[in-house]
N, C-alpha and C positions, 0 to 999 in steps of 0.2 A: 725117510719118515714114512710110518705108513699110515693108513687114511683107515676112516672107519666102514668105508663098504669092502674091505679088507677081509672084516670079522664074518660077512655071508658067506664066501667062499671059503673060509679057513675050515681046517678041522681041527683048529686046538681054538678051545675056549678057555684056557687057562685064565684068571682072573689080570694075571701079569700082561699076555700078550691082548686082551682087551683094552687093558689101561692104554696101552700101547697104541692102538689104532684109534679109540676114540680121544684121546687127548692129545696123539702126537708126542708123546714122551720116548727117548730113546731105552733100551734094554737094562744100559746100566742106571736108568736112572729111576726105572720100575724096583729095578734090585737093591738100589739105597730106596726107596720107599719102603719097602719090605722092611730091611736093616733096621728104620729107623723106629719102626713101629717097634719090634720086637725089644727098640734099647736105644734113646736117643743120644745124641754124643758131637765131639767137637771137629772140625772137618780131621784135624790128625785123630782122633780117635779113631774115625769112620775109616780115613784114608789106610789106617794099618788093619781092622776088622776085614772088610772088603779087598785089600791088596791093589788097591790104585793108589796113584800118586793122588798127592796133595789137591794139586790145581785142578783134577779130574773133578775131586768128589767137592771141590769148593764151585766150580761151574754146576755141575749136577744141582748142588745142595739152591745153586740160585733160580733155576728154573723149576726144581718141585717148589721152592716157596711162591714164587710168579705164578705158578698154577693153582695153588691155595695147596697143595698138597701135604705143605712142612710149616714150620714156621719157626724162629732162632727166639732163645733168649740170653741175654748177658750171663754170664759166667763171672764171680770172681776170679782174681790172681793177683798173685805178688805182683808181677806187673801188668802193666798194658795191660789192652783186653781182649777176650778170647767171648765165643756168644757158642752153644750150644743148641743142636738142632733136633727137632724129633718131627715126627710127624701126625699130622691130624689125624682121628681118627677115623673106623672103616667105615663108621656110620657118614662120616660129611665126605669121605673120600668115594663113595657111594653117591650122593647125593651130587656131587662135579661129575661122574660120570653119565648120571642121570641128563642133568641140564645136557651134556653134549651130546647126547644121544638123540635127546629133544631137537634141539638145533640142527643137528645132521636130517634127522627123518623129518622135519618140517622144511627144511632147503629141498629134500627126494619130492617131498608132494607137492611142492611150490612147481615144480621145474616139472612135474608130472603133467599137472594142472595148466600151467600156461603152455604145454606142448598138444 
């Protein structure tokens, strides 16, 4: 996992490898964020767009929703049920990156300050 004093020293600021270091999100799961914004969908949808298995992008899809990232709703079907995922958008997914930003550089100056 990478950590967000990560992002000083890096030279890619990509918005994807950001999400990354301030949130702790892994790579493929920056890349279904991406995915899911451009076309929300159900984890086999995702699972065949993307080329991962199943159980990949249904783990992935529950930790972008745990970050407020995504979030599922019911799907009809003939049978059973199926829930379909998309993800929030860049303006609140901006705004979680913000708050951990905040958090991080208020822990730097806490630890600055009591040292």
């Amino acid at each position: 996992m990478l950590e967000a004093k990560s992002i000083i020293c890096a030279h890619d600021h990509s918005i994807d490898f950001v999400m990354q270091c301030l949130l702790g999100i892994r790579e493929m799961e920056s890349d279904l964020y991406f995915a899911l914004l451009e076309k929300p969908g159900t984890p086999n949808e995702l699972s065949d767009r993307i080329e991962k298995s199943r159980s990949l992008i249904q783990r992935a899809l529950q930790n972008l929703v745990a970050f407020g990232l995504a979030y599922r709703k019911p799907v009809r079907r003939a049978r059973g049920r199926a829930y379909e995922y998309a993800a929030v958008s860049k303006d609140d997914a901006k705004k979680i990156m913000r708050k951990a930003l905040k958090k991080w550089t208020d822990n730097i100056e806490k630890a600055i300050e009591e040292w």
